[in-house]
C-alpha positions as CSV (number, residue, x, y, z in Angstrom):
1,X,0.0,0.0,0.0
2,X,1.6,3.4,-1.1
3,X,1.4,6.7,1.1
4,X,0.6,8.4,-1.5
5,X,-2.8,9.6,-0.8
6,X,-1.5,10.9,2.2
7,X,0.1,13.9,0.3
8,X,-2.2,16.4,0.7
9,X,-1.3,16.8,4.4
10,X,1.7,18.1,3.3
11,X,0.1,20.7,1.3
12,X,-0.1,24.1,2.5
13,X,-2.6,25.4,1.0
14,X,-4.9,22.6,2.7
15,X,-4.0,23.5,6.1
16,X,-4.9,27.4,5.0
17,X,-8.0,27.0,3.2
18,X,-9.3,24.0,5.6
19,X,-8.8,23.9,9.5
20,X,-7.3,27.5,9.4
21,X,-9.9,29.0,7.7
22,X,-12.3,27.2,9.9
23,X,-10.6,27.9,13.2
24,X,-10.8,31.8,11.8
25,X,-14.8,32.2,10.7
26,X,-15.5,30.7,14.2
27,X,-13.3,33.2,16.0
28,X,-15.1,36.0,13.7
29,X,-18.6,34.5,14.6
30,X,-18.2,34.9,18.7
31,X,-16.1,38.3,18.2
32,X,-19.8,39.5,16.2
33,X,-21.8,38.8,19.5
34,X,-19.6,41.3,20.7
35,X,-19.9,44.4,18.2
36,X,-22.8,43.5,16.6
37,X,-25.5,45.6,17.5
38,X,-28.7,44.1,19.5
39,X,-31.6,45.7,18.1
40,X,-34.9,45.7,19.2
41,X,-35.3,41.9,20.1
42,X,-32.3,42.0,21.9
43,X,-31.0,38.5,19.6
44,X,-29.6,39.8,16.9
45,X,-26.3,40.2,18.4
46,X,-26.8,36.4,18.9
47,X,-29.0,35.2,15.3
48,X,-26.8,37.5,12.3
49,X,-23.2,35.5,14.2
50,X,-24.8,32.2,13.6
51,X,-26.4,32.7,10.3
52,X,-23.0,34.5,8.4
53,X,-20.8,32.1,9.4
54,X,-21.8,29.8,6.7
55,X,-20.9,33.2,4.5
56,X,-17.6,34.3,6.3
57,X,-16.7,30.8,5.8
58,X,-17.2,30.7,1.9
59,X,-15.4,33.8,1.5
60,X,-12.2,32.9,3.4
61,X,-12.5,29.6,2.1
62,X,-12.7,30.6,-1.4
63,X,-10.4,33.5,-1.0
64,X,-7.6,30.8,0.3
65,X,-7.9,28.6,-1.8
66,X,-8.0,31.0,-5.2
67,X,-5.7,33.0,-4.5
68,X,-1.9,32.9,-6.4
69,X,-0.2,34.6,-3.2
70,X,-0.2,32.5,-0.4
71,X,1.6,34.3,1.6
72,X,-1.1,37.4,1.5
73,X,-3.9,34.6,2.5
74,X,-2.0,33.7,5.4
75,X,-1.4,37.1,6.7
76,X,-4.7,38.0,6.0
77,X,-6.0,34.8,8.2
78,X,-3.3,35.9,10.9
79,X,-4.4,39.2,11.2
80,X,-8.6,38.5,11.7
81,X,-8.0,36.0,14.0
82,X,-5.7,38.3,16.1
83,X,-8.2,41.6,15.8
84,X,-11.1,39.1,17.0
85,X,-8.7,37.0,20.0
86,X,-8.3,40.6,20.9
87,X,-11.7,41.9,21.0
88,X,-13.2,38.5,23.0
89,X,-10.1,38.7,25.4
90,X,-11.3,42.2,25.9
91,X,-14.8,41.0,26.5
92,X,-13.8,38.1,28.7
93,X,-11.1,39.8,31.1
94,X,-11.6,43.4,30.3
């Protein structure tokens, strides 16, 4: 039996447009419980979070994926999920 259909975990551009980009859109959803406006029902700081992360998900993904420079995906993913670790840790222990 050949490892070779093990070689996409060695692929960078799987662990960027997959568990990265994942680990990313979730940070981005709780963050948006957190500057998302309420409204009048007091739930849609709760409801919009949970219904775009299907969308912020595509969009990373895509973007990812797509793209020719890797290197600007990566930063790009690096830099959301440190605004939003910074905005829940505010929330949490500020």
């Amino acid at each position: 039996m050949n490892a070779s259909y093990m070689q996409f975990l060695k692929n960078r551009r799987f662990w960027l447009s997959g568990p990265a980009t994942l680990l990313v859109s979730l940070f981005i959803m709780f963050a948006m419980a957190v500057w998302f406006p309420p409204g009048v029902g007091k739930v849609n700081n709760i409801m919009m979070p949970l219904v775009m992360l299907p969308l912020i998900w595509a969009l990373l993904f895509f973007y990812t994926y797509l793209t020719a420079d890797m290197r600007k995906a990566q930063w790009l993913l690096v830099i959301l999920f440190t605004i939003n670790s910074i905005i829940l840790a505010y929330q949490f222990w500020g």
